[in-house]
N, C-alpha and C positions, 0 to 999 in steps of 0.2 A: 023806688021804681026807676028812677033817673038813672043809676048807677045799672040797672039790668039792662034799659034802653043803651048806656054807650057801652057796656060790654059787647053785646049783639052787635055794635055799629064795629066795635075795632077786629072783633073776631070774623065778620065777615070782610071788611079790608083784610085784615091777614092770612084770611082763607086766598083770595084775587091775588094779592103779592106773591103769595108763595105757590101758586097754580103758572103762575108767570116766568119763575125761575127754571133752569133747564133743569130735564128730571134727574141727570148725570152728576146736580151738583149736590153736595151733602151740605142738609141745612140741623141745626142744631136747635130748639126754641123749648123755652122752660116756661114754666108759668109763675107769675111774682103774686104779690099778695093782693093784685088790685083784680085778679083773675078770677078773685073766691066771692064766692056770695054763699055764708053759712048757712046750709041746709034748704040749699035751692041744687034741685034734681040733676043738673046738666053743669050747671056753674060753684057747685059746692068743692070740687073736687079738681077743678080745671077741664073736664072730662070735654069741653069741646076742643081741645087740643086733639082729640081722635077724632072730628070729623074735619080735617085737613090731612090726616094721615097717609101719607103714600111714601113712594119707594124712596127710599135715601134721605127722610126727612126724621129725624129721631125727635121724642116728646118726653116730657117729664117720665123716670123711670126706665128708660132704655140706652144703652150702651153699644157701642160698634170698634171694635179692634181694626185700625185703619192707618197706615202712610209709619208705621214703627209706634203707633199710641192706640191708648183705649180713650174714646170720646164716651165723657156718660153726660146724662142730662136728669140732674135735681132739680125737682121741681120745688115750688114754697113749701115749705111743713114739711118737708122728703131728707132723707141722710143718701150717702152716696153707700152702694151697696156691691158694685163690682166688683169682682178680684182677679185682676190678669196681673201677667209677667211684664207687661208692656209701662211705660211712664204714664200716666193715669194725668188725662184735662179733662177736669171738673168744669160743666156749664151749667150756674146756680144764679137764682135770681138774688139768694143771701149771701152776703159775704162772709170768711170765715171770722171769730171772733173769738181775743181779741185779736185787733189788724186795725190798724190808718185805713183801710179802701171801706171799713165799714161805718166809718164815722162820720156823723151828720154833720150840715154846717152848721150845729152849736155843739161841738167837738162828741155828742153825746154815741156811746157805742150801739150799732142797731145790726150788729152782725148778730152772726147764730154758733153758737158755742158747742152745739151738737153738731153740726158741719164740722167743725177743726177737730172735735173730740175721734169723731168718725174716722174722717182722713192720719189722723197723728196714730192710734189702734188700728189703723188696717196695715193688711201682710202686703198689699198693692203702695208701690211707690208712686203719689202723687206731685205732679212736677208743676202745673198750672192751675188755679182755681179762678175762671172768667163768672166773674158776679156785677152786680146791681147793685138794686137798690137803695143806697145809700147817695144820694144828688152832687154832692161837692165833696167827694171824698179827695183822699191823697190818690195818685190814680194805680201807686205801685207798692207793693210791700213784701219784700222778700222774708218770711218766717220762718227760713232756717232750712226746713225740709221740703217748702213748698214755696211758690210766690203768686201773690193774688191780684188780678186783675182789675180793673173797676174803672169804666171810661168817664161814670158820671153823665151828667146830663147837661143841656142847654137848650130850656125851652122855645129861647128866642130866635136859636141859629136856623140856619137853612138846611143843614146838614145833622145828625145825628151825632154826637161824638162817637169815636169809634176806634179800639185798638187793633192796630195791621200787627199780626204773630209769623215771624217767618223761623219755623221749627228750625230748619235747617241752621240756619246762622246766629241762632236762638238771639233776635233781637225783637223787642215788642216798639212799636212808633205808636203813640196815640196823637188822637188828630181831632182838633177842635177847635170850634171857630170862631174862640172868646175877642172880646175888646181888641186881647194884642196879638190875635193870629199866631198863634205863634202850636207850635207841634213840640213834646220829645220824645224822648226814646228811652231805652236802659237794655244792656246787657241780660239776660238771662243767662241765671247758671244752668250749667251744664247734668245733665241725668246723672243720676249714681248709678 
């Protein structure tokens, strides 16, 4: 009952947060696996990510062709199912696997192997995959036909970790505000 009390507590902060953002700007949000409480009515499925729903705000299972990309959002337990012509960013709370951005810090693999299966068989060329759940991953892993995000976390910081993607000059900066301050970056390849 602990775990249903702080779901409620963070779903209604993230309900305020995101009522706060302008409505102009496109917000992306997935649900990870700490969203689920099996075979509870509302929380079994993520389904309060639809009472935050509004314009420009996309939730697990929805997709929007936008700036030369298709943005989809996979939610936990979800495979990515769009197919456009456009370079395809994946927003998943699981990393693809295997991949470095999904491994735990005891080297163990906690990515999702039907994510990569998906992406690698689809007719949609996937260029970015922005995932999670994995804490102290490697934060970049380029797999060839795709390259995976993963900023990791820091409970302690003041700040969220968090990677800046500037499509245009396809460079990604993560930023985080460990022991040694310190930020990098990496070249993104270019779309086929």
């Amino acid at each position: 009952m602990n775990n249903l009390w702080r779901i409620r507590s963070q779903t209604k902060w993230v309900k305020a947060w995101a009522d706060k953002l302008p409505k102009d700007l496109m917000v992306f949000l997935v649900s990870g696996n700490h969203d689920k409480i099996w075979e509870h009515p509302i929380l079994d499925e993520a389904k309060w990510l639809g009472s935050i729903k509004r314009e420009n705000l996309y939730i697990d299972g929805e997709s929007v062709e936008t700036g030369g990309f298709c943005f989809e959002c996979v939610g936990w337990g979800q495979v990515p199912i769009a197919e456009t012509k456009l370079p395809k960013i994946i927003i998943s709370h699981s990393p693809p696997s295997p991949a470095a951005t999904g491994l735990n810090e005891r080297g163990m693999d906690v990515g999702c192997e039907l994510l990569s299966e998906h992406i690698l068989q689809s007719s949609s060329e996937t260029w970015l995959v922005l995932c999670g759940h994995a804490h102290r991953p490697q934060r970049w892993c380029n797999l060839g036909r795709f390259v995976s995000l993963n900023p990791g976390s820091n409970p302690d910081a003041t700040i969220p970790n968090h990677i800046i993607i500037d499509t245009k000059k396809r460079r990604a900066l993560h930023v985080t505000e460990e022991i040694s301050a310190t930020s990098s970056s990496c070249t993104l390849p270019p779309f086929r």
